[in-house]
C-alpha positions as CSV (number, residue, x, y, z in Angstrom):
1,X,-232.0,52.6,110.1
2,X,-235.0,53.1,111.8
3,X,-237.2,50.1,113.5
4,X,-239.2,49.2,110.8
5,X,-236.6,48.8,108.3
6,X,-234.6,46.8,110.2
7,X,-237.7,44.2,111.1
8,X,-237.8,44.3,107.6
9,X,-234.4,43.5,106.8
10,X,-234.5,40.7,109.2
11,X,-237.8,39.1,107.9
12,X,-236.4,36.0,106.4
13,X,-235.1,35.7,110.6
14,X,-237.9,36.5,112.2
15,X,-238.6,32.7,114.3
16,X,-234.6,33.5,115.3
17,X,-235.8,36.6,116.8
18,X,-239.1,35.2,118.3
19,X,-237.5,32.4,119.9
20,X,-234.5,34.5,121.2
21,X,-237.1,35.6,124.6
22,X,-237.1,32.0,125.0
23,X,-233.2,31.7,125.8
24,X,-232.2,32.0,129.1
25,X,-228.9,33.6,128.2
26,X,-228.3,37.4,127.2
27,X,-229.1,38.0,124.0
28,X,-228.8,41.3,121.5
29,X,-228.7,42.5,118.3
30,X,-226.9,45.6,116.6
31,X,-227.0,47.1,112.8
32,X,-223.7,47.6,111.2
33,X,-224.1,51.4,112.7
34,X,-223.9,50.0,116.5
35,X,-227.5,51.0,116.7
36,X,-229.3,48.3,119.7
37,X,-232.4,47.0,117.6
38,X,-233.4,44.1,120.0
39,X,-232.5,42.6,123.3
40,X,-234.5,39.4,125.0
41,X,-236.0,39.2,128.5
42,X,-232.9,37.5,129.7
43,X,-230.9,40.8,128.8
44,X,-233.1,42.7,130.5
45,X,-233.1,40.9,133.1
46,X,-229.2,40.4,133.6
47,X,-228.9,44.4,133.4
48,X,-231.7,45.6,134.6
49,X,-232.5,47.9,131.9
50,X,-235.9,48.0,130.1
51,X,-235.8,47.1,126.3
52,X,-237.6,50.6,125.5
53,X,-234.5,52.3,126.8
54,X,-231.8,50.0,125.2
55,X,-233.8,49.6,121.5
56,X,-232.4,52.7,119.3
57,X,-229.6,53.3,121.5
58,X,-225.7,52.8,120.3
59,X,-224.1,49.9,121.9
60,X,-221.4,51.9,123.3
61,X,-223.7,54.4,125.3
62,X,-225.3,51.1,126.5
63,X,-222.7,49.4,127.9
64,X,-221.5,52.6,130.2
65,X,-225.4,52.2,131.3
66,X,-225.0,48.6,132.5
67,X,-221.3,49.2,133.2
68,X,-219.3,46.6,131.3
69,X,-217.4,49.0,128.9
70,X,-213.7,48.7,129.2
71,X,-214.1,44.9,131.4
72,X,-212.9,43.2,128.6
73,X,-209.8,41.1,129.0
74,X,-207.8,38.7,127.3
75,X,-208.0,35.2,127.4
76,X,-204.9,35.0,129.2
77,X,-206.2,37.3,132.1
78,X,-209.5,35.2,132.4
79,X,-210.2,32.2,135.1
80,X,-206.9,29.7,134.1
81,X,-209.1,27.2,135.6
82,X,-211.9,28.3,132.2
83,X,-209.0,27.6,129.7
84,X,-210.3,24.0,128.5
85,X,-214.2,25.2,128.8
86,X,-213.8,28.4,126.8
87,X,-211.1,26.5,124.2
88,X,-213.6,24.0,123.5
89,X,-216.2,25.6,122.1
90,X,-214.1,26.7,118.9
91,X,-214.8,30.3,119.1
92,X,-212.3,32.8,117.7
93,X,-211.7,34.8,121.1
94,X,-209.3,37.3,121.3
95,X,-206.2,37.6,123.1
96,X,-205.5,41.4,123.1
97,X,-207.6,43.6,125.9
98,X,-209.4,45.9,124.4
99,X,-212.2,47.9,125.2
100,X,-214.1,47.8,122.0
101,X,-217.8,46.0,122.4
102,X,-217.6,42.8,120.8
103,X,-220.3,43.3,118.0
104,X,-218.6,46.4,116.9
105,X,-215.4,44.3,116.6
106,X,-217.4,42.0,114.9
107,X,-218.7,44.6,112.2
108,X,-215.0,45.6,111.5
109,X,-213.3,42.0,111.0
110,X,-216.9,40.9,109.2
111,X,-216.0,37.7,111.1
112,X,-217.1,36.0,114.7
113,X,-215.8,37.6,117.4
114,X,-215.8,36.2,121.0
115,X,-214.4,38.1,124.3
116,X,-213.8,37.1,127.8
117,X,-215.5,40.1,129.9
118,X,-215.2,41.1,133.5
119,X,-218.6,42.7,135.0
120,X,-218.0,45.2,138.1
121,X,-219.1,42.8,140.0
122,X,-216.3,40.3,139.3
123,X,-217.9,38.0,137.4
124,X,-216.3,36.8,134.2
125,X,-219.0,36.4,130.6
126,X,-218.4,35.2,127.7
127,X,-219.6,37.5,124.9
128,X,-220.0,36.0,121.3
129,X,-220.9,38.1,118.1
130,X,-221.6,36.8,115.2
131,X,-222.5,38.9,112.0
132,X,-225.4,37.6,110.0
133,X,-224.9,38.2,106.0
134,X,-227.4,39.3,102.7
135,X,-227.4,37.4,99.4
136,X,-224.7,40.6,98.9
137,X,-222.4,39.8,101.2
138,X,-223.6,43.0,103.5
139,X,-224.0,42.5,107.1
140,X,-227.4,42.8,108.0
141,X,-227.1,42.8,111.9
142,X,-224.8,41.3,114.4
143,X,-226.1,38.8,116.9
144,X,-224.7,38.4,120.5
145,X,-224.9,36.0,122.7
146,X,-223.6,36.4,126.2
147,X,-222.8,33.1,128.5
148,X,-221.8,33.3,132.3
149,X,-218.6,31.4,132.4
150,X,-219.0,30.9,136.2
151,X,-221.7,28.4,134.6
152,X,-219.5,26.5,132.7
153,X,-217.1,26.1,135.1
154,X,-219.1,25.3,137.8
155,X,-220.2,22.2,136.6
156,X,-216.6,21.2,136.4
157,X,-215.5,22.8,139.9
158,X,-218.7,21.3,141.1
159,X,-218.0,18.0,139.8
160,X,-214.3,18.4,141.0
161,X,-215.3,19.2,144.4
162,X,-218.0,16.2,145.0
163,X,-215.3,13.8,144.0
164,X,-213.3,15.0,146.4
165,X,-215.8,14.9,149.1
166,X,-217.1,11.4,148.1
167,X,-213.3,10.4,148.3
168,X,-213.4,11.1,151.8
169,X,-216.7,10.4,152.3
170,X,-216.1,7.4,151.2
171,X,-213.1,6.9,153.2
172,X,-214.7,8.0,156.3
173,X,-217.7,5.8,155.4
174,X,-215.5,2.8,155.6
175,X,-213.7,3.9,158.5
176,X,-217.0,3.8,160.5
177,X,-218.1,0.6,159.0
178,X,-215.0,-1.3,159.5
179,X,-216.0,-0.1,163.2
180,X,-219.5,-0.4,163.7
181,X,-219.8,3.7,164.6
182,X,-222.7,5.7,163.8
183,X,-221.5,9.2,164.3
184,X,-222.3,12.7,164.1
185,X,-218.4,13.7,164.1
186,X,-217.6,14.7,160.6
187,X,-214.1,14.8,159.1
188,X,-211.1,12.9,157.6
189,X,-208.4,14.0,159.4
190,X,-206.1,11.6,162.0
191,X,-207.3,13.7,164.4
192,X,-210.9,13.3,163.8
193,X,-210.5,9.6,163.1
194,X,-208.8,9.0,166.3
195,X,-211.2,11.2,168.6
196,X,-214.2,8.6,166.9
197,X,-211.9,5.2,167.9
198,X,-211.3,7.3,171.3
199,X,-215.0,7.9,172.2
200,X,-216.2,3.8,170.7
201,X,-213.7,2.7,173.8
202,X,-214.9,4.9,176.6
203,X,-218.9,5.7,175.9
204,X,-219.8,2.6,177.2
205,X,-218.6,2.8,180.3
206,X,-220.0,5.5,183.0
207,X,-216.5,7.0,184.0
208,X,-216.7,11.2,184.1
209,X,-215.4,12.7,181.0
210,X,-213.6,16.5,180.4
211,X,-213.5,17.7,177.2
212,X,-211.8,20.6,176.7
213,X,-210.8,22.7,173.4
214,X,-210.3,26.2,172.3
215,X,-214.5,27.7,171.9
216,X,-216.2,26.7,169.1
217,X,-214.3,23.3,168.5
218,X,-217.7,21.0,169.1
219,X,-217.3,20.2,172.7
220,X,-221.0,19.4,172.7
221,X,-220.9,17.7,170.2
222,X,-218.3,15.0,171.2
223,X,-220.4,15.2,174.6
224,X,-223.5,14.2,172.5
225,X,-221.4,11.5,170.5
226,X,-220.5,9.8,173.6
227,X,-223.8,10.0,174.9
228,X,-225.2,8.3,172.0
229,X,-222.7,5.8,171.9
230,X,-223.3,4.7,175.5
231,X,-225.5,2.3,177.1
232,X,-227.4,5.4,178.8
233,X,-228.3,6.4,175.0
234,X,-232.3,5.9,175.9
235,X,-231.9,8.2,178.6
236,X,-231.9,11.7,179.4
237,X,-229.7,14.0,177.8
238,X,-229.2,17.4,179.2
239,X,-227.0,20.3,178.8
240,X,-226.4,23.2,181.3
241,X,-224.2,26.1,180.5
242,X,-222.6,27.3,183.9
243,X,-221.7,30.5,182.3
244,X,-225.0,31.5,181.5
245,X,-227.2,30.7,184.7
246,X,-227.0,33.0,187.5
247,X,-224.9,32.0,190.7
248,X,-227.9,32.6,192.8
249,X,-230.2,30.3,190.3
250,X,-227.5,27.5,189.4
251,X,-227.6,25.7,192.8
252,X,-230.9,25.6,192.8
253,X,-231.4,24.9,189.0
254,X,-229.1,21.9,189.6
255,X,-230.1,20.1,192.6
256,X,-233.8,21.2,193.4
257,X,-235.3,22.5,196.0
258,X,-238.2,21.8,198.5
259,X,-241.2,24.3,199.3
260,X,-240.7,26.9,201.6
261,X,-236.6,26.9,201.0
262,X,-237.5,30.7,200.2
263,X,-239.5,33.0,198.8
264,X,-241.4,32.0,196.3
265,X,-241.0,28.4,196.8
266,X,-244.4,27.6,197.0
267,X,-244.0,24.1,195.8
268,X,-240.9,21.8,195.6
269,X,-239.4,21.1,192.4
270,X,-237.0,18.4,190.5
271,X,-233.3,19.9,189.9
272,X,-231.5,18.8,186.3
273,X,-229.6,16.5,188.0
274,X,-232.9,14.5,188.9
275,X,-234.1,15.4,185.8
276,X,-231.1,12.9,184.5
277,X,-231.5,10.4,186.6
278,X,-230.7,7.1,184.4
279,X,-229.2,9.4,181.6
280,X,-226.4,11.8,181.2
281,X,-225.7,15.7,182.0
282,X,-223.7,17.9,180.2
283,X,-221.9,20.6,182.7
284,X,-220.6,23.2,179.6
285,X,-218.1,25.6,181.0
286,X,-217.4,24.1,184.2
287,X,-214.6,26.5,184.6
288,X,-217.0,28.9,185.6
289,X,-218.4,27.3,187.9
290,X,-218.6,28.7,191.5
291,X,-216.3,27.8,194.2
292,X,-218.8,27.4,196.9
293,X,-220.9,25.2,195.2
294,X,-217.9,23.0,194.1
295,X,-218.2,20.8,197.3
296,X,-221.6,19.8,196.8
297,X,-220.9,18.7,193.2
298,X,-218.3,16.9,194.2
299,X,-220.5,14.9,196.6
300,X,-222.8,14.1,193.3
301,X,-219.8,12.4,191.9
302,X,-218.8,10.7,194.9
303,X,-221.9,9.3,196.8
304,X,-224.3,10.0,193.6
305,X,-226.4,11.4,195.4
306,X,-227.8,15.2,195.6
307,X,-229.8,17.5,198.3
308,X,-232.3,19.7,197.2
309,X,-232.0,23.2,198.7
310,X,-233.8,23.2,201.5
311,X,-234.5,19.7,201.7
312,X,-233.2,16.9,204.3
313,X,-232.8,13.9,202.9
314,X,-230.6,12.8,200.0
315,X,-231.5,11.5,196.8
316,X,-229.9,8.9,195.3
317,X,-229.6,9.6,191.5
318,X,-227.6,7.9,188.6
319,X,-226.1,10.1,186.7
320,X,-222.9,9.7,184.4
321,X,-221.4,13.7,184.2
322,X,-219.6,15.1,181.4
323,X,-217.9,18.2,181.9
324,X,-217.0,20.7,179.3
325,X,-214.3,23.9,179.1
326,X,-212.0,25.8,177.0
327,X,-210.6,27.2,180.5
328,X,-207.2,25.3,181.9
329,X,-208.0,24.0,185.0
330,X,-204.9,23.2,186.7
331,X,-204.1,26.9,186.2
332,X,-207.5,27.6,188.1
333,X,-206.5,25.0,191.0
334,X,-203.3,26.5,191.3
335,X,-205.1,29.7,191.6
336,X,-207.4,28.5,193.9
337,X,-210.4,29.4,192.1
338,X,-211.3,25.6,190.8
339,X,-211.0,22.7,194.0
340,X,-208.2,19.7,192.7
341,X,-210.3,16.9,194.6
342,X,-213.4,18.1,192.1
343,X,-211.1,18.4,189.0
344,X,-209.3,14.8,189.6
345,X,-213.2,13.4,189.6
346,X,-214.4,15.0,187.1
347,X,-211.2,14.2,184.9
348,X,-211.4,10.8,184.5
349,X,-211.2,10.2,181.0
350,X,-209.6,13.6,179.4
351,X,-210.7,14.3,175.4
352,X,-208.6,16.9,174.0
353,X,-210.2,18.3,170.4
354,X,-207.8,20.2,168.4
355,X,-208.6,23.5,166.7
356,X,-209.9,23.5,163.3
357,X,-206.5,25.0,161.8
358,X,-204.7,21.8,162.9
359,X,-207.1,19.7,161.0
360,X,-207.6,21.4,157.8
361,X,-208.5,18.4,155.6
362,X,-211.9,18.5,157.6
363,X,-212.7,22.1,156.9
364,X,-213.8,20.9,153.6
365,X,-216.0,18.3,154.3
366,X,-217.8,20.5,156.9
367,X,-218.4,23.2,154.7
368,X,-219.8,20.9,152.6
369,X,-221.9,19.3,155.5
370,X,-223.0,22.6,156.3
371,X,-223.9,23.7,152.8
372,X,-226.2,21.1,152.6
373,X,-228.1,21.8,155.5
374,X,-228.5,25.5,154.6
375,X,-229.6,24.5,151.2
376,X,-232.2,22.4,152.6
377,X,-233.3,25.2,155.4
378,X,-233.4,28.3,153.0
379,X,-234.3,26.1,149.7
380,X,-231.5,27.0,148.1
381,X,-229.0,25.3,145.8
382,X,-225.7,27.2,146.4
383,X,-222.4,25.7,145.9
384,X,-218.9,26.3,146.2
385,X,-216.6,27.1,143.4
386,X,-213.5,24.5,144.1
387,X,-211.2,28.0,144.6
388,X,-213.9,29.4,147.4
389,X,-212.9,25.7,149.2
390,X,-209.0,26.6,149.0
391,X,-209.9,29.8,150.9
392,X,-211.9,28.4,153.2
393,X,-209.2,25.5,154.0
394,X,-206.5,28.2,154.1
395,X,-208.0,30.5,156.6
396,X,-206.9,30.2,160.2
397,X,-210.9,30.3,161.9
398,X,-210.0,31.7,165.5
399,X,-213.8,30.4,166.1
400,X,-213.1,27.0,164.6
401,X,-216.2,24.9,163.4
402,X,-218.9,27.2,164.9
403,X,-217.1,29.9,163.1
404,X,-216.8,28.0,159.7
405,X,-220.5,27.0,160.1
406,X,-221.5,30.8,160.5
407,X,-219.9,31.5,157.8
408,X,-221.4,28.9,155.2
409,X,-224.5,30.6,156.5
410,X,-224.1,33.9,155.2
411,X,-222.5,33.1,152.2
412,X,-225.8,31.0,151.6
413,X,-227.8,34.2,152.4
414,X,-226.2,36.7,150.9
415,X,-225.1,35.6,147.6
416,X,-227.3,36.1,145.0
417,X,-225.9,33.3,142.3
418,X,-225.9,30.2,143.2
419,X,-222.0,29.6,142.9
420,X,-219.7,30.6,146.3
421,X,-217.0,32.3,144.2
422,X,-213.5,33.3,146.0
423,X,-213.8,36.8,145.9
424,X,-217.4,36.3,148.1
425,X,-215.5,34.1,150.6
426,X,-212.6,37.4,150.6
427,X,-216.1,40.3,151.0
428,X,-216.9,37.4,154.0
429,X,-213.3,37.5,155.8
430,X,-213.3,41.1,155.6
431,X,-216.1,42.0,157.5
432,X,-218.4,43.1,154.1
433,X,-221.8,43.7,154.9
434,X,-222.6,42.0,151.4
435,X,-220.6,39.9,149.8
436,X,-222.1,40.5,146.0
437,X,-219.8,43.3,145.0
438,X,-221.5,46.2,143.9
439,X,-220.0,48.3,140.4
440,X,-217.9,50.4,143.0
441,X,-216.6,48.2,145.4
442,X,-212.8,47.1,144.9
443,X,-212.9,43.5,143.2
444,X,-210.0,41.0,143.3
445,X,-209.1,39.4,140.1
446,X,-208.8,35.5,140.4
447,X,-204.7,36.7,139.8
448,X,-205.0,38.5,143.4
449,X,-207.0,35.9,144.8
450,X,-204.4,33.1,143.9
451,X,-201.3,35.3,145.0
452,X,-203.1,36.5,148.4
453,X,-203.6,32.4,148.7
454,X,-199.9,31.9,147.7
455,X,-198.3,34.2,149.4
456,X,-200.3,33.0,153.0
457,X,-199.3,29.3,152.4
458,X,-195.5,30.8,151.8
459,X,-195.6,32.7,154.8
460,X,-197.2,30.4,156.8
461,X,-194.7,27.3,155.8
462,X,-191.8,29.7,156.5
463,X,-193.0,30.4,159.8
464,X,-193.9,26.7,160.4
465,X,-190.3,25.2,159.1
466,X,-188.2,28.1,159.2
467,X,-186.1,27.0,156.3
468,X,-187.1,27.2,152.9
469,X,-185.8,24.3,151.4
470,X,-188.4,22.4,154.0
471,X,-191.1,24.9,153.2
472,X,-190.2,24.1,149.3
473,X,-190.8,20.4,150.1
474,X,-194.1,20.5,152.0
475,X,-195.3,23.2,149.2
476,X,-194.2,20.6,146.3
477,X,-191.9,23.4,144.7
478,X,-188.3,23.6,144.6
479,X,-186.6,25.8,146.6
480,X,-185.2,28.4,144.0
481,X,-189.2,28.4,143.0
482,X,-190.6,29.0,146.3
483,X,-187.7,32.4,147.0
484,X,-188.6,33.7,143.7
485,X,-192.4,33.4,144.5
486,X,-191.7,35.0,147.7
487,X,-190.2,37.9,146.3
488,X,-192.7,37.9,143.8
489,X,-195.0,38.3,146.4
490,X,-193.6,41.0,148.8
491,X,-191.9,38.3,151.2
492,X,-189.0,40.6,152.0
493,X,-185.6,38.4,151.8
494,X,-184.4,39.6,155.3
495,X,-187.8,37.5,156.4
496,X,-186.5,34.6,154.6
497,X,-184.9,31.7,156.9
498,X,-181.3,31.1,155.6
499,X,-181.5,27.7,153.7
C-alpha cells in the first residue's frame, strides 16, 4: 500500500492523525504489512530519525535503526516499583519476552497489545498498539503510542521522596524552633542535632574553638554557624587557609607589616587579624601551620594583641579565633612539629563532626538541599528517582558532604532527563565521563542495581556485627533469609560469621 492509499484509507481519521503532532508522546502508525506510514514530531524527536526516512520503511528495519529491537521484556522484568502504575491503566501487557515489535503483535492477536521495553540506554517505555478496524472487520492500520514509564513513576517516587524530606524537614524545623536556632547545618541525624544544641551553648561566648573532622565534613561551615550565632555576628568574618598561603607570605598576611620592613614595603598595611578586629577569624588547617610562627600566635591568644612585621609597638585587637583541621594534633605535639602551650589555647572548646557515613539519614536531605540549589543555578528541574536516594545513602563518600555536593552537581549537568535514575548515580561512582548511557555502554537492570545495593548492606552489616543473626535483625530479615540472600549474592559462606 502505497502513501496515498493509505491517507485514503484513513480519511474518516484524518483530525486523529492531525492532532497526533500535537502529543508530546511517541506516536506511529503501521498497515497490516508492518509498513511505517506516519510518525509525529515527538517520535522524531525521541529517535532522532527524520519522518522521510522512517515513512515507507517496515517497522522491524526501523527499530534496528533507533535500536530498540529485541529490549522488550516482560512485565515481571520491568521496574517492581511500575507494577501499580503500569496495572492501572488496564492495558493487556504481555508477560512473555519477546522480541516481536508490538504493532506486529498487535496485527497477529487483532487485539491491543501493550509491552514494557528497555531502550539501550536503560530506560524502560511503555509501548501500546492498538489496531483500528473497517466496517469489515479488516485492520486498517495499527496505532502506537509509546509513554516513558520513568514518567509515571516519577511522580510517585517524586511524591515518595518529598514526603520523606518534609518528614524530616519538618522534624528538624521543630527541632530548631523548640530552640530558637536559625542554622545553616542541615540534617536529621543525633549527630547533627546534637552538634546544633552544642554550638547554641558555646557561640555566645568568646572562648577559642577546634573543629576538627575527616576533609570535606563542613568545618567551615560549623565555624560560620558559630559565628553567626555569636554576639560578634555584626562583625568581621574571615577565613584563612594555612595550607594555601606561602610560609614567607602567611606572617605577614596575618599580622601586617609597617613600611620599609622589606622590599617592596613601600607603605604599611593592616594584617587579617586587624582586619577582624571586633569579629571572628577562621584559621583552616591550622595543622599546617609553621612552627616558627607558632609563638607569635600564641601571643594573639594570650595578650590579644599582635605586631606587625617590622613594626614596634603592639596592637591591641579583639579577636575570638576558631581553628580548623583534619590533622591530629597531639600526634603533631608529640612529634614536635605543632607547640602543646598553642594547642591547649587554641583547644578550648573541642567540636568533633563525624563523617558523612556515620550519619547517613542526612545524606538525603543534603542531596536534596543541594538539588535545589543546582536547579535554581543551571535552571533546571532534575530530581531524584527514590532508588537513586538509596544509592546515594548507601555509598560510603571518602570526601563526605563536599563530595556528595559535587556529585549532585554533575548529575545535574550531565543528565539529560530530568529524573536522577540509579543506574546514572552507578555511571557517577564509576568514574563515567557521562552518565547518560549510550546504546553500547553496559547498562544495569534495576535487578542488578537492587542486588549490588543488597549485597553492599549484607556485607557491610556482616562486617559491622559479625554475626548474622544481628545483621538479620538490623536488616529487618530473618536470619535463614539474610544467608540465603548472601549466597544468592556471591557472599561466600566461609565469609559468613558463625551464628
Amino acid at each position: 500500500m502505497n502513501q496515498q492509499e493509505f491517507l485514503e484509507k484513513i480519511s474518516p481519521h484524518m483530525d486523529s492523525l492531525r492532532f497526533s503532532d500535537l502529543i508530546k508522546q511517541p506516536i506511529h502508525f503501521i498497515t497490516p504489512d508492518g509498513i511505517v506510514q506516519y510518525v509525529n514530531q515527538a517520535w522524531v524527536d525521541e529517535y532522532k530519525l527524520p519522518a522521510n526516512e522512517a515513512v515507507s520503511r517496515h517497522i522491524s528495519s526501523i527499530d534496528e535503526v533507533v535500536r530498540t529491537m529485541n529490549y522488550y521484556v516482560s512485565f515481571e522484568e520491568a521496574y517492581s516499583s511500575l507494577r501499580e502504575n503500569i496495572q492501572s491503566f488496564s492495558y493487556n501487557y504481555i508477560d512473555v519476552p519477546s522480541n516481536i515489535p508490538a504493532c506486529l503483535q498487535a496485527v497477529h492477536q487483532r487485539r491491543e497489545v501493550t509491552v514494557v521495553s528497555q531502550m539501550p540506554d536503560g530506560g524502560l517505555v511503555l509501548v501500546c498498539s492498538t489496531p483500528i478496524f473497517n466496517d469489515k472487520q479488516e485492520i486498517i492500520f495499527v496505532l502506537t503510542q509509546i509513554q516513558d514509564l520513568s514518567l509515571c513513576a516519577s511522580l510517585r517516587d517524586r511524591l515518595d521522596l518529598e514526603v520523606r524530606e518534609n518528614r524530616r524537614m519538618r522534624e528538624e524545623l521543630q527541632y530548631l524552633r523548640d530552640n530558637q536556632v536559625t542554622t545553616s547545618l542541615i540534617g536529621s541525624s543525633k549527630a547533627m542535632a546534637a552538634l546544633r544544641s552544642y554550638i547554641s551553648m558555646i557561640a555566645k561566648s568568646d572562648a577559642s574553638v577546634l573543629i576538627t573532622g575527616e576533609s570535606g565534613v563542613g568545618k567551615e561551615v560549623v565555624a560560620k554557624e558559630i559565628y553567626h550565632q555569636s554576639s560578634r555576628s555584626e562583625g568581621p568574618f574571615i577565613t584563612v587557609n594555612c595550607a594555601a598561603i606561602p610560609e614567607s607570605l602567611l606572617e605577614s598576611e596575618l599580622f601586617g607589616y609597617e613600611k620599609g620592613a622589606f622590599t617592596g614595603a613601600y607603605k604599611s598595611k593592616m594584617g587579617l587579624f586587624e582586619v577582624a578586629n571586633n569579629g571572628t577569624i577562621l584559621l583552616d588547617e591550622i595543622g599546617e601551620f609553621p612552627l616558627h610562627l607558632q609563638p607569635k600566635l600564641l601571643r594573639v591568644l594570650q595578650e590579644r594583641e599582635i605586631r606587625r612585621v617590622g613594626g614596634t609597638k603592639s596592637i591591641p585587637i579583639d579577636v575570638r579565633v576558631i581553628t580548623a583541621t583534619n590533622r591530629n594534633l597531639i600526634t603533631q605535639v608529640e612529634a614536635g612539629s605543632f607547640r602543646a602551650d598553642l594547642y591547649y589555647r587554641l583547644n578550648v572548646v573541642p567540636i568533633q563532626i563525624a563523617p558523612l557515613r556515620d550519619r547517613r539519614e542526612d545524606i538525603a536531605l543534603l542531596a536534596s538541599n543541594f538539588l535545589v540549589s543546582f536547579n535554581k543555578k543551571y535552571k533546571t528541574s532534575k530530581f531524584f528517582l527514590s532508588q537513586a536516594v538509596m544509592l546515594l545513602e548507601q555509598h560510603d563518600w571518602p570526601g563526605n558532604v563536599r563530595e556528595l555536593e559535587n556529585v549532585v552537581e554533575r548529575l545535574v549537568i550531565v543528565s539529560s532527563k530530568n529524573a536522577i535514575t540509579p543506574q546514572q548515580v552507578l555511571m557517577v561512582f564509576s568514574g563515567r565521563l557521562n552518565v547518560d548511557a549510550t546504546p553500547d555502554a553496559p547498562v544495569m537492570s534495576l535487578k542488578e542495581v537492587t542486588a549490588q545495593l543488597e549485597k553492599r548492606m549484607i556485607t557491610e552489616a556482616l562486617t559491622n556485627y559479625k554475626s548474622t543473626y544481628k545483621a538479620a535483625r538490623v536488616l529487618g530479615v530473618s536470619q535463614s533469609t539474610l544467608v540465603r540472600k548472601a549466597k544468592a549474592l556471591g557472599i561466600r559462606r566461609e565469609e559468613l560469621p558463625e551464628n
